[in-house]
C-alpha positions as CSV (number, residue, x, y, z in Angstrom):
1,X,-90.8,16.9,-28.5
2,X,-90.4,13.5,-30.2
3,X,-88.3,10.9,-28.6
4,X,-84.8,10.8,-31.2
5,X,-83.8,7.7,-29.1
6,X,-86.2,5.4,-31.0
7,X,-85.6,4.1,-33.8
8,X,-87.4,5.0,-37.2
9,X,-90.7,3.7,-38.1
10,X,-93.1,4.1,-41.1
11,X,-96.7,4.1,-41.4
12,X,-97.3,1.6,-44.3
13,X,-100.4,0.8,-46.0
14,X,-101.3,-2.1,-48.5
15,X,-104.3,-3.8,-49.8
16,X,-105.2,-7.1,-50.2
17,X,-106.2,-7.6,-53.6
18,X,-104.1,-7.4,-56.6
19,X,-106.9,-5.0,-58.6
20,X,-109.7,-4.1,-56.4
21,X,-112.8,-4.5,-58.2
22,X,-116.1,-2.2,-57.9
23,X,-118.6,-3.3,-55.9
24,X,-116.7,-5.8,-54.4
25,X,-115.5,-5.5,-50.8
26,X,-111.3,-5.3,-50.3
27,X,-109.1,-4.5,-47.4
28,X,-107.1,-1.9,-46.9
29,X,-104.7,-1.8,-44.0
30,X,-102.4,0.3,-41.9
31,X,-99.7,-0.1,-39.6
32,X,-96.6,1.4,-37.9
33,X,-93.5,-0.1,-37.5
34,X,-90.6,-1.8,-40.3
35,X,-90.5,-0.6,-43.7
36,X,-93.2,-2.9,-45.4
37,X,-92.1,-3.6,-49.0
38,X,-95.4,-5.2,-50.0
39,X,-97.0,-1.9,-49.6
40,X,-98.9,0.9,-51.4
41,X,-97.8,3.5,-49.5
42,X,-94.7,4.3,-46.8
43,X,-94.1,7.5,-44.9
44,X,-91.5,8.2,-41.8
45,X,-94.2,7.9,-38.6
46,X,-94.5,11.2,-36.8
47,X,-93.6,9.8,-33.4
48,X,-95.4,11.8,-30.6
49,X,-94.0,12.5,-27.6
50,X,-93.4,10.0,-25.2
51,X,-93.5,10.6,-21.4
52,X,-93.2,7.0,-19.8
53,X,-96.0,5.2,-21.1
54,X,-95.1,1.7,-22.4
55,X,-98.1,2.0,-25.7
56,X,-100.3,5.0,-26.7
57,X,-103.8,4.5,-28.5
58,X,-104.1,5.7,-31.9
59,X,-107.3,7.2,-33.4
60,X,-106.7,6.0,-37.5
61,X,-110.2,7.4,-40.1
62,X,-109.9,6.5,-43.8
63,X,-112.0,8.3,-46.5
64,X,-112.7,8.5,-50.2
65,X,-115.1,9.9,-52.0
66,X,-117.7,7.1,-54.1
67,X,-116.2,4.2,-51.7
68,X,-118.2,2.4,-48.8
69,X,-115.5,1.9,-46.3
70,X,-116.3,0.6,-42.6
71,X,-115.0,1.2,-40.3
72,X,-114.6,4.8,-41.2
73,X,-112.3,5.0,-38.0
74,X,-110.6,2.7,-35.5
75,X,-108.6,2.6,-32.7
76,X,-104.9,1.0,-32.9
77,X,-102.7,0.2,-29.9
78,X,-98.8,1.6,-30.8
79,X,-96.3,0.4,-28.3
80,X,-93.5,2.8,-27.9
81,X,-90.9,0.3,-29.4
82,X,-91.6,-2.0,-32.4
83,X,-94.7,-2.8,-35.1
84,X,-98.1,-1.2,-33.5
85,X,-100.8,-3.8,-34.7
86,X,-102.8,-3.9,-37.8
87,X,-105.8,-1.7,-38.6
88,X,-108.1,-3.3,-41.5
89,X,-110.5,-1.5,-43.6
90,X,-113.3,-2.9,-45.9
91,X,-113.6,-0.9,-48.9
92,X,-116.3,-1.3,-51.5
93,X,-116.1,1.4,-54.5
94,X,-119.4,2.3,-56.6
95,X,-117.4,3.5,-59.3
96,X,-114.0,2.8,-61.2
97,X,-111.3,4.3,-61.7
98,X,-108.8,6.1,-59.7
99,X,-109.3,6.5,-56.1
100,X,-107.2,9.1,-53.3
101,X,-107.9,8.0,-50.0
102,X,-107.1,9.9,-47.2
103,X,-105.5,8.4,-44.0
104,X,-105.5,10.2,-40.8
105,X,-103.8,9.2,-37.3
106,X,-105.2,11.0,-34.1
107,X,-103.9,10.5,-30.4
108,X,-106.9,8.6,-29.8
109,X,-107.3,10.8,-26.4
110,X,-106.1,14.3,-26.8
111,X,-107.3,14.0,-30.8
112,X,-103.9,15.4,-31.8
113,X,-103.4,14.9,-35.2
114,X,-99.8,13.2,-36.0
115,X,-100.2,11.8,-39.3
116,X,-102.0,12.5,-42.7
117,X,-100.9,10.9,-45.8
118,X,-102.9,10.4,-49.2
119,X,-102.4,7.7,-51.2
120,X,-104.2,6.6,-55.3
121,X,-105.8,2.8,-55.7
122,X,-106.6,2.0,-59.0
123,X,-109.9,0.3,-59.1
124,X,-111.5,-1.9,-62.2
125,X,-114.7,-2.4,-63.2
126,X,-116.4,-5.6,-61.9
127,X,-117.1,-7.9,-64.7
128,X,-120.5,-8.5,-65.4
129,X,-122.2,-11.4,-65.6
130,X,-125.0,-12.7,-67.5
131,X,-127.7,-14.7,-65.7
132,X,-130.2,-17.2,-67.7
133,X,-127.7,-17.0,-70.6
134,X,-127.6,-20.4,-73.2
């Protein structure tokens, strides 16, 4: 049973360019904690249950299809009160276009899922660019 004492958190998740480009590396990153205005995507947190442990590790993957993203899964630390810290991703996409990823958060040791969320990035073409050109 979730702890109603706490107070409300989100998982957010925002990316660090403006208009991701193909074949060129951006971050993507998560956290819980305050609302983050700045980001892509928001969702109420699923808190788990919390016996008296003062922070619980959290198993987050991220996945796309025709995107190179490493890690493909981390751990993050998520004290019981406050902002957990911040997961980063490196994306690169193959192709443009519109992309879902898929975020899901594990109890990193009993691999209970709490959390999955999907969320669109638009992603251009790279420009190209001509080499030996007069």
């Amino acid at each position: 049973m979730a702890d109603t004492t706490l107070p409300l958190r989100n998982v957010n998740i925002w990316v660090d360019a403006a208009t991701p480009k193909t074949k060129k590396a951006f971050g993507i990153f998560v956290n819980v904690g305050e609302l983050r205005k700045s980001a892509v995507t928001s969702a109420p947190f699923h808190e788990p249950s919390w016996p008296d442990d003062r922070s619980v590790d959290l198993l987050i993957s991220l996945s796309s299809l025709h995107c190179d993203i490493e890690p493909g899964w981390t751990e993050l630390k998520l004290p019981r009160y406050g902002n957990s810290e911040t997961a980063e991703f490196r994306v690169v996409a193959a192709i443009g276009g519109n992309h879902q990823f898929t975020i899901r958060m594990y109890l990193a040791k009993q691999m209970i899922q709490l959390q999955f969320l999907t969320f669109d990035v638009f992603i251009g073409e790279a420009e190209a660019v001509l080499l030996g050109a007069n």
